[in-house]
C-alpha positions as CSV (number, residue, x, y, z in Angstrom):
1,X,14.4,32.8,9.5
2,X,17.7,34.2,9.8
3,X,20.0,35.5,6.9
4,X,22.7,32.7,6.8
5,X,19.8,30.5,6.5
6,X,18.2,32.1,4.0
7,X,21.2,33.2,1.8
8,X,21.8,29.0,1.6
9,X,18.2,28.0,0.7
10,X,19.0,30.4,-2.3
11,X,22.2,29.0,-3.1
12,X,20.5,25.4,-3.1
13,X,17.8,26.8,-5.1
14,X,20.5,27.6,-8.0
15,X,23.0,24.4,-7.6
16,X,20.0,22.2,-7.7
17,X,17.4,22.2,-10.1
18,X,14.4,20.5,-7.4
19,X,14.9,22.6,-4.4
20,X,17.4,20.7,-1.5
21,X,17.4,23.0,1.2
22,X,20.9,23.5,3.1
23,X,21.4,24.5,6.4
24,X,24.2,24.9,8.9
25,X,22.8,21.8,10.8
26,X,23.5,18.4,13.0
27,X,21.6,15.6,12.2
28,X,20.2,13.6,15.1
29,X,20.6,9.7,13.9
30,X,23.8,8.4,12.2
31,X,23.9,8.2,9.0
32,X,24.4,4.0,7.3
33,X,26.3,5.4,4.6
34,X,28.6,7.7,3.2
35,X,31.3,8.9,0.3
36,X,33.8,10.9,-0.4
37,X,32.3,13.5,-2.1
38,X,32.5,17.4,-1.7
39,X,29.3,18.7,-0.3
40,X,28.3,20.2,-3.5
41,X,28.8,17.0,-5.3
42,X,27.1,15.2,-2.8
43,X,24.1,16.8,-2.7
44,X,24.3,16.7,-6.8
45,X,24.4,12.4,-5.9
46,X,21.4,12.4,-3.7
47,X,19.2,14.7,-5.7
48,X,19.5,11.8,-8.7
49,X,18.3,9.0,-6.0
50,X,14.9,8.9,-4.9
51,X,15.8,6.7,-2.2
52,X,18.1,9.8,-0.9
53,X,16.1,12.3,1.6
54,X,19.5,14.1,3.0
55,X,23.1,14.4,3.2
56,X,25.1,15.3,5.7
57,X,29.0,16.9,6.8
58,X,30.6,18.2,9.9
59,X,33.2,19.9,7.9
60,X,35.0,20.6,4.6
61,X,37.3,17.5,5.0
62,X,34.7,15.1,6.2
63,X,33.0,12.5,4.0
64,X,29.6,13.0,2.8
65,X,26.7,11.3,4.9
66,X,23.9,10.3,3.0
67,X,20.4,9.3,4.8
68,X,17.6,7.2,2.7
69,X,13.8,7.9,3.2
70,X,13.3,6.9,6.6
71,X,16.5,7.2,8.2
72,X,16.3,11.0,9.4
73,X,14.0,12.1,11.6
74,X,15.4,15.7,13.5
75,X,18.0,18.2,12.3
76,X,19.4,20.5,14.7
77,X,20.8,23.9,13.5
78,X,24.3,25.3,14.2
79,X,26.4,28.4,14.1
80,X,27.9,29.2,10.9
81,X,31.7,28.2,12.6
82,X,30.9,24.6,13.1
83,X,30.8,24.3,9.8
84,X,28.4,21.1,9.7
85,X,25.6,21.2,6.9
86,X,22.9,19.1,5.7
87,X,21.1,19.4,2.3
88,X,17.4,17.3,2.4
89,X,14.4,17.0,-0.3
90,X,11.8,19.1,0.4
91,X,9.9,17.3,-2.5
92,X,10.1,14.1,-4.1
93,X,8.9,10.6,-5.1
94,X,4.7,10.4,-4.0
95,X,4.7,8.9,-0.6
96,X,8.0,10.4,0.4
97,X,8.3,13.3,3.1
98,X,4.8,13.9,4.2
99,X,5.8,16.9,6.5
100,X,8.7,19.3,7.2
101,X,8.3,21.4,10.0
102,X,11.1,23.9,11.8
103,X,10.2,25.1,15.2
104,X,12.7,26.9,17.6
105,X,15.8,25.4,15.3
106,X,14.9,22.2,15.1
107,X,13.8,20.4,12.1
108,X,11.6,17.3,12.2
109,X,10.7,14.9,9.0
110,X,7.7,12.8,9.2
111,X,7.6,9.8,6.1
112,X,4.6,9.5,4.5
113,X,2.7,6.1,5.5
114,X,3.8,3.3,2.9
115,X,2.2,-0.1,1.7
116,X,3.8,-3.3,2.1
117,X,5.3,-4.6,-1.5
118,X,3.3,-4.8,-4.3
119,X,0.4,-3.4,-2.2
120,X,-1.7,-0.5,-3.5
121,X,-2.6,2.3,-1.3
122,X,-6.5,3.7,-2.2
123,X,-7.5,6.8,-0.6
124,X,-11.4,6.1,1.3
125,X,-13.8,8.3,2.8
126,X,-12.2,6.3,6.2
127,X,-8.6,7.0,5.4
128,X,-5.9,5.1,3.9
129,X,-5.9,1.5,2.5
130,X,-3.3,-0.8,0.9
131,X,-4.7,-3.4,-1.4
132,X,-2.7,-6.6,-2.2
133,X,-3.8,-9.5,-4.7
134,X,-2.4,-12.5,-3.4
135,X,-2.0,-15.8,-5.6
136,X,-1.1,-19.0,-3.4
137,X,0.0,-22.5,-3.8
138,X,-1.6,-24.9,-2.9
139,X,-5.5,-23.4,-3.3
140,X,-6.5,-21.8,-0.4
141,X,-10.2,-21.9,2.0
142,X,-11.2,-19.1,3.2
143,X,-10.3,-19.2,6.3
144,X,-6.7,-20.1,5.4
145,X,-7.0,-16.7,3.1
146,X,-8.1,-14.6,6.6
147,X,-5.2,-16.5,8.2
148,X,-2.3,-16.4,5.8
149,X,-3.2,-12.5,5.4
150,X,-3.2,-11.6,9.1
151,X,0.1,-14.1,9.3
152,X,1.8,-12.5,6.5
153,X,1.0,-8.8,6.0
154,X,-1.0,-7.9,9.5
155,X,-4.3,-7.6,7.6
156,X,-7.7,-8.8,6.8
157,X,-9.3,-10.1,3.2
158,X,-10.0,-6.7,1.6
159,X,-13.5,-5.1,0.6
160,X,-14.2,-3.5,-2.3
161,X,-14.5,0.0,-1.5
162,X,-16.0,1.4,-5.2
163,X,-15.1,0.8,-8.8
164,X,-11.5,1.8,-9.1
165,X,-10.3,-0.6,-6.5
166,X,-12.8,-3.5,-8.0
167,X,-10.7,-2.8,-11.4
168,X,-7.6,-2.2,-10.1
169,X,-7.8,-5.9,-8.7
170,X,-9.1,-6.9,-12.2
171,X,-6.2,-5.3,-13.6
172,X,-3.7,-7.5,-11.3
173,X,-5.4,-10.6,-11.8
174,X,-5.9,-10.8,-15.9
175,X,-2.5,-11.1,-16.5
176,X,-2.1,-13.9,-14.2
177,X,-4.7,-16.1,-15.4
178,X,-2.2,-17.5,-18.0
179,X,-0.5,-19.3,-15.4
180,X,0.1,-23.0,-16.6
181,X,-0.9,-24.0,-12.8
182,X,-4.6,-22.7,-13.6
183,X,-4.7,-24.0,-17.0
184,X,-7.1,-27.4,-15.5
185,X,-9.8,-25.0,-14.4
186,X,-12.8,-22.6,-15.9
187,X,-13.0,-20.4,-13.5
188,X,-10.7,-19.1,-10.7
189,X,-11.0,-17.0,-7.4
190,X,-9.8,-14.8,-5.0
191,X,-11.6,-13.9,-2.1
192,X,-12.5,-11.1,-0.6
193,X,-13.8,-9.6,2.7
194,X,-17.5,-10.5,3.4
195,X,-19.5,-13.3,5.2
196,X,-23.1,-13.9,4.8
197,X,-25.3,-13.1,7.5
198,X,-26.6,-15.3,9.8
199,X,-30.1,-13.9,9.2
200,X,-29.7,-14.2,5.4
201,X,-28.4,-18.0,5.5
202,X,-31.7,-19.5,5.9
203,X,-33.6,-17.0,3.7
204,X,-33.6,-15.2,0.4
205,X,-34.9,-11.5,0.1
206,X,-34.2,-8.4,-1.6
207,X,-31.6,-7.6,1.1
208,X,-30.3,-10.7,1.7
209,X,-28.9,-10.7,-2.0
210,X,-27.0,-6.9,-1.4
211,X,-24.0,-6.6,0.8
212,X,-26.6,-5.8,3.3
213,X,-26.8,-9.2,3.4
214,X,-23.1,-9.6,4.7
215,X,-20.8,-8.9,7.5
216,X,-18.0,-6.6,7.1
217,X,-14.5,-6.8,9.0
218,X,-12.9,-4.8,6.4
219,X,-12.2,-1.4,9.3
220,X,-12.3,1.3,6.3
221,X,-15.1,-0.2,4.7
222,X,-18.0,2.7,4.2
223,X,-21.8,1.1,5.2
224,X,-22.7,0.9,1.9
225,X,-19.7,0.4,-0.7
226,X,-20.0,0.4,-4.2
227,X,-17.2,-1.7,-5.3
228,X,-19.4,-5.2,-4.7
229,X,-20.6,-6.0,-8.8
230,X,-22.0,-9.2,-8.3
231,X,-22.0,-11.6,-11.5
232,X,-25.2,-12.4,-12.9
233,X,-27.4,-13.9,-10.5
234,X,-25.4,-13.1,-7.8
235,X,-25.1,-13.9,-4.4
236,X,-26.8,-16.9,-5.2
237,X,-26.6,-18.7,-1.6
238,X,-29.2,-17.3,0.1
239,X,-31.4,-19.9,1.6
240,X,-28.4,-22.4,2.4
241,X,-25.8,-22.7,5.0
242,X,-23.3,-22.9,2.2
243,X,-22.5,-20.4,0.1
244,X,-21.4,-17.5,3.0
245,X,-18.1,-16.0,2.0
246,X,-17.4,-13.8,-0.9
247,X,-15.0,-14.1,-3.7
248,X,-14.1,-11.9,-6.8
249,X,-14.3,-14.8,-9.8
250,X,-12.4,-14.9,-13.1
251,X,-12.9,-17.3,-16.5
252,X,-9.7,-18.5,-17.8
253,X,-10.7,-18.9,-21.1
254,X,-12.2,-15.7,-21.9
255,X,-9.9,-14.0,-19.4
256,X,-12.8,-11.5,-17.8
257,X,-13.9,-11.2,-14.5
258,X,-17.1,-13.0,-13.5
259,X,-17.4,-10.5,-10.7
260,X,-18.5,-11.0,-7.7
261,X,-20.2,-14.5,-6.8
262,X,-20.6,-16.1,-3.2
263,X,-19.1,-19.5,-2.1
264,X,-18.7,-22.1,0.4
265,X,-16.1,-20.8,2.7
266,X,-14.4,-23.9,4.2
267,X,-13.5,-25.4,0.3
268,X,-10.6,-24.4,-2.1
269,X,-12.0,-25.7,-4.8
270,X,-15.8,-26.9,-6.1
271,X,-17.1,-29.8,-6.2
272,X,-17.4,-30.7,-10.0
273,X,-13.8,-29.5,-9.9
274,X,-13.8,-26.4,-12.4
275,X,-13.1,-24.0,-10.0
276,X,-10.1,-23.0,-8.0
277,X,-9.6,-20.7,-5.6
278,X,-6.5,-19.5,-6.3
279,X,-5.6,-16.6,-3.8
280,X,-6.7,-13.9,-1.9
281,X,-7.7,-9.5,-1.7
282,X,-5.4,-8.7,1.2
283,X,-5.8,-5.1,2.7
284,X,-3.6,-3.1,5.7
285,X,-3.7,0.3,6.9
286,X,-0.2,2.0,5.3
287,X,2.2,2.3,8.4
C-alpha cells in the first residue's frame, strides 16, 4: 500500500465514524445518480444510507456520484494529480458487500447473495436458502403451488430443513390466519416440499410414516432433516393412493400450528370442506 493511500484511509477513518475508505480512484460503471455536494459532504450523505456502497468525483468542481449496493463492481486507482476519488463501505447492512479485494490497483466488490422480497435466507449444512410463505387467492393444489413457485420466484415448495425454519414459517403464518378470507374454515394449509413414495403409497410401515417415506426435490435438503414435526398421527396416508404430498397445517380458531399432516395433492380444499389450502413454502437459492 502506498503512502497517499494510506494517509486517506486515515483521514476517512476520522471524518467518518464507520470506516469509508478513500482513494485516488476511477470507478468502472457510471454512476445513476448524483448531487452537488463537496466530497466530504458527500461521503457524510452516503454513510447515513444503507442503500449507498460508494461515491464518486473526478475533481473538486464536479458533482458527487453516488453508487447503491449493486451498482459498482471495479475501482481503478489514480495518480494523486487527476484528482478523482471514491469513498465506499467497507462494512455495512448484513448481506451487503460480501468481499473487497485490491490486487495490482484494482479494486473489485462482490454483493453478498440476496433473497427475493419477503424471502428469508437460512444458512444449511448445503449452503444458502431463501424461504418465502406464500398466501394465494383462489386456494391452490399442489401442483399449482410447484407451478406458481417456479413461475414466480424460480423455485421449488420448500423443505423444512430443522426447527428454526419450521418456526420461522409458524411465525409468518399466525398472524395471517385472521384473514376474514379464511374465517369459513378450521384448518388451513400451506404446502411444503415432499411427495409420498411410490413404495409407501400402497403400504404402511415404520418408514413409510418418516420422511423416509417421501421424495425430496428440495436441492439443499440434508438426507435426514429435522424440521418435518408431523401432527399427531401423522402422515396418516400410507396405505392409499391419496394422501401423497405434504403440507404444514394451521387451526384458525386456536391459531397453532397442527404441524405437519399429509394430503391429497391434486385438491385445494377437503372434502367436508373445513380445510383450505391457502398458499404455499416457496424456497430459491439467494442470487
Amino acid at each position: 500500500m502506498n503512502m497517499i493511500l494510506f494517509i486517506l484511509m486515515l483521514c476517512a477513518s476520522l471524518t467518518t465514524p464507520d470506516k469509508m475508505i478513500v482513494i485516488f480512484g476511477r470507478p468502472q460503471e457510471e454512476s445513476m445518480s448524483k448531487n452537488s455536494l463537496d466530497f466530504k459532504s458527500c461521503i457524510d450523505y452516503c454513510y447515513e444510507l444503507d442503500s449507498c456502497m460508494a461515491v464518486y468525483s473526478a475533481s473538486e468542481a464536479d458533482d458527487c456520484h453516488i453508487f447503491d449496493v449493486g451498482q459498482l463492481s471495479k475501482v481503478t486507482e489514480t495518480d494523486k494529480s487527476d484528482g478523482q476519488k471514491v469513498a465506499f463501505k467497507t462494512n455495512g447492512p448484513p448481506n451487503q458487500i460480501c468481499n473487497i479485494t485490491n490486487a495490482n490497483g484494482v479494486w473489485k466488490f462482490t454483493p453478498c447473495p440476496s433473497c427475493p422480497s419477503n424471502f428469508t435466507m437460512f444458512t444449511r449444512p448445503k449452503g444458502k436458502w431463501c424461504i418465502g410463505v406464500v398466501p394465494t387467492i383462489p386456494f391452490v393444489t399442489n401442483p399449482q403451488a410447484e407451478s406458481l413457485c417456479q413461475t414466480n420466484y424460480g423455485g421449488v415448495l420448500s423443505g423444512l430443513e430443522n426447527v428454526d425454519e419450521y418456526n420461522h414459517i409458524i411465525d409468518v403464518v399466525i398472524p395471517m390466519i385472521g384473514s376474514p378470507l379464511w374465517s369459513a374454515w378450521t384448518t388451513v394449509g400451506f404446502w411444503i416440499n415432499g411427495q409420498r413414495k411410490e413404495a409407501c403409497k400402497t403400504q404402511k410401515s415404520s418408514l413409510c410414516n418418516t420422511t423416509a417415506g417421501f421424495d425430496f426435490t428440495d436441492p439443499l435438503l440434508s438426507a435426514n432433516p429435522t424440521g418435518y414435526i408431523w401432527g399427531v398421527g401423522q402422515p396418516s396416508g400410507g396405505g392409499t393412493f391419496n394422501s401423497s404430498c405434504l403440507h404444514l397445517s394451521f387451526n384458525t380458531s386456536t391459531r397453532v400450528t397442527q404441524s405437519v399432516d399429509d394430503y391429497t395433492c391434486g385438491v385445494n380444499s377437503s372434502t367436508t370442506g373445513s380445510a383450505g389450502f391457502v398458499g404455499y413454502i416457496c424456497g430459491v437459492v439467494p442470487s
